[in-house]
C-alpha positions in Angstrom: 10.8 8.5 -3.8 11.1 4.7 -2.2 12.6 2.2 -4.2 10.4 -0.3 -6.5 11.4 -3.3 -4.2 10.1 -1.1 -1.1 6.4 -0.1 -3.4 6.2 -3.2 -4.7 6.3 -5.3 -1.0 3.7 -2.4 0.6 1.7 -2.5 -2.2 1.2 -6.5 -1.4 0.9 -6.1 2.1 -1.9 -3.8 1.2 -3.7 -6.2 -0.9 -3.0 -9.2 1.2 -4.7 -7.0 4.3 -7.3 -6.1 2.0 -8.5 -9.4 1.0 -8.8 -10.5 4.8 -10.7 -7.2 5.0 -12.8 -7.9 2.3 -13.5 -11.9 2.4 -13.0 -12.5 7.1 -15.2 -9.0 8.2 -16.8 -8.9 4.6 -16.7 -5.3 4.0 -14.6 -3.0 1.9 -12.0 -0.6 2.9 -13.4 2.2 0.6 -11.2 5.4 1.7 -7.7 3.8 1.7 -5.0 6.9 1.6 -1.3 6.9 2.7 -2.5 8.6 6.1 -4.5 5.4 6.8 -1.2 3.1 6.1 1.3 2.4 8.8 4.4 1.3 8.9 5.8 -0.3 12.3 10.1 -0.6 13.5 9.4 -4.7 12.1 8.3 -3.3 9.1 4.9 -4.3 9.2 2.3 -2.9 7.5 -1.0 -2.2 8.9 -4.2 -0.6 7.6 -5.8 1.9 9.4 -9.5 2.8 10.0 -11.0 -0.4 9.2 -13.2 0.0 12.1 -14.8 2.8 10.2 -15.9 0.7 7.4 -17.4 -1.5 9.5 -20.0 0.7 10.9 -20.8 2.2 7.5 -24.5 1.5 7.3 -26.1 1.4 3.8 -22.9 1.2 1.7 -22.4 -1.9 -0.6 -19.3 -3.7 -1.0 -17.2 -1.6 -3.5 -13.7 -3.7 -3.6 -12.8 -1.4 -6.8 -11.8 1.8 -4.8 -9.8 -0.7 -2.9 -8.0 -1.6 -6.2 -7.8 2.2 -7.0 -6.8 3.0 -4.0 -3.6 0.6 -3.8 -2.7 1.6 -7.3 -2.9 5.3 -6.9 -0.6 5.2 -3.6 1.3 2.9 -5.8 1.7 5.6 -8.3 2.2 8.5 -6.0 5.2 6.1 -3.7 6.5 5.7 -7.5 6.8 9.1 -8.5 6.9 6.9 -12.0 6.0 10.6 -14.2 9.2 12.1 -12.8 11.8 9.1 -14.0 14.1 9.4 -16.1 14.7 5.4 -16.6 11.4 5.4 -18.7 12.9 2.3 -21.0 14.3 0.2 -18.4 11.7 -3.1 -17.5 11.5 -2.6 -14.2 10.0 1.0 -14.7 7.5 -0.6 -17.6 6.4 -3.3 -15.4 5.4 -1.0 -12.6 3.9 1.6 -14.6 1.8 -1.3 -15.9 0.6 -2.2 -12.4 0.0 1.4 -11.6 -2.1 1.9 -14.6 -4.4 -1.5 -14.1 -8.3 -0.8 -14.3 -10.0 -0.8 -11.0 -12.3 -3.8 -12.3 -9.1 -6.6 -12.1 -10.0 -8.5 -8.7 -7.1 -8.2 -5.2 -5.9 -11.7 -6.1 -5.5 -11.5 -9.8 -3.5 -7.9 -8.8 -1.4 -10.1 -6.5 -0.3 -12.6 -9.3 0.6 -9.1 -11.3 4.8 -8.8 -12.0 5.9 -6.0 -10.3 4.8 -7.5 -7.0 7.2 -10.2 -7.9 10.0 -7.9 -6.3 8.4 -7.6 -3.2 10.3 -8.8 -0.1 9.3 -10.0 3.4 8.8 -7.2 6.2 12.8 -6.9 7.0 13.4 -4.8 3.4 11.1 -2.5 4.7 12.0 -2.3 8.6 15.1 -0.5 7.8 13.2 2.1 5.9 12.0 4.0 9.1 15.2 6.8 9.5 14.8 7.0 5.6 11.0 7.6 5.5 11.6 10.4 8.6 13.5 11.7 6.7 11.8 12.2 3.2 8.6 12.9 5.1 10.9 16.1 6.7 12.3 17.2 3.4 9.4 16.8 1.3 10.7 13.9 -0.5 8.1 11.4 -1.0 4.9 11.3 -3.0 2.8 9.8 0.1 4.0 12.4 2.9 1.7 11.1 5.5 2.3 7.9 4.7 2.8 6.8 9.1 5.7 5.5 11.4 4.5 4.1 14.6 6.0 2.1 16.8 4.1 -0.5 18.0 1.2 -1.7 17.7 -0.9 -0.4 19.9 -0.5 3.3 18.3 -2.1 2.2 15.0 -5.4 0.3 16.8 -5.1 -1.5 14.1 -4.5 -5.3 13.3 -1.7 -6.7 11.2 -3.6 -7.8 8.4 -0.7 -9.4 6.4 0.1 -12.2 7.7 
């Protein structure tokens, strides 16, 4: 399980990404997962397959799986069912995002209070050994959530900045 500060700052690098998704190449992501989410050794984010949606022929713009998706890898990241510090605020606050409809719009998500412990990319480049190693052992919710490298392993722009 990664901490709340580590969820909460992927879960706004996702939804920063996904809003230049959505409003610069004007379409949706539609099949976000943690196998399409990569983390880099800066601890950048980046979203994978985005070409894929682009070539989608026929589909309309469906920015709510975005929001479903984000909150379900949210929850699973979490592990918020298997807590046992079910009283403290940090834990309400995030089970609130977790449990937002799928109607609330990316930047009214962003203003939500659990993403208020997010950090900048440093918090998260240290979690590389860390995420190795839970991926190995079995330990976190998202087990394909993705290491690379650099950037040229994803094919994929960083779409949080």
């Amino acid at each position: 399980m990664l901490d709340r500060i580590a969820v909460a700052t992927i879960c706004k690098k996702l939804l920063h990404g996904l809003i230049y998704i959505h409003e610069a190449l004007n379409v949706s992501h539609g099949h976000l997962h943690c196998d399409g989410i990569y983390l880099n050794d800066k601890g950048e984010i980046k979203i994978g397959d985005v070409g894929k949606s682009m070539i989608q022929t026929g589909k309309t713009k469906d920015v709510s799986r975005d929001v479903q998706a984000v909150l379900r890898i949210a929850g699973q990241l979490l592990s918020l069912d298997s807590s046992t510090d079910t009283t403290s605020m940090s834990w309400i606050i995030a089970k609130n995002f977790v449990t937002m409809p799928s109607t609330v719009d990316l930047r009214t998500l962003l203003k939500h209070p659990f993403l208020k412990l997010s950090q900048d990319s440093w918090y998260l480049s240290s979690l590389g050994g860390l995420l190795s190693f839970m991926q190995t052992t079995g330990r976190v919710g998202c087990s394909n959530f993705n290491q690379s490298n650099n950037d040229e392993k994803t094919g994929s722009e960083d779409m949080t900045k």
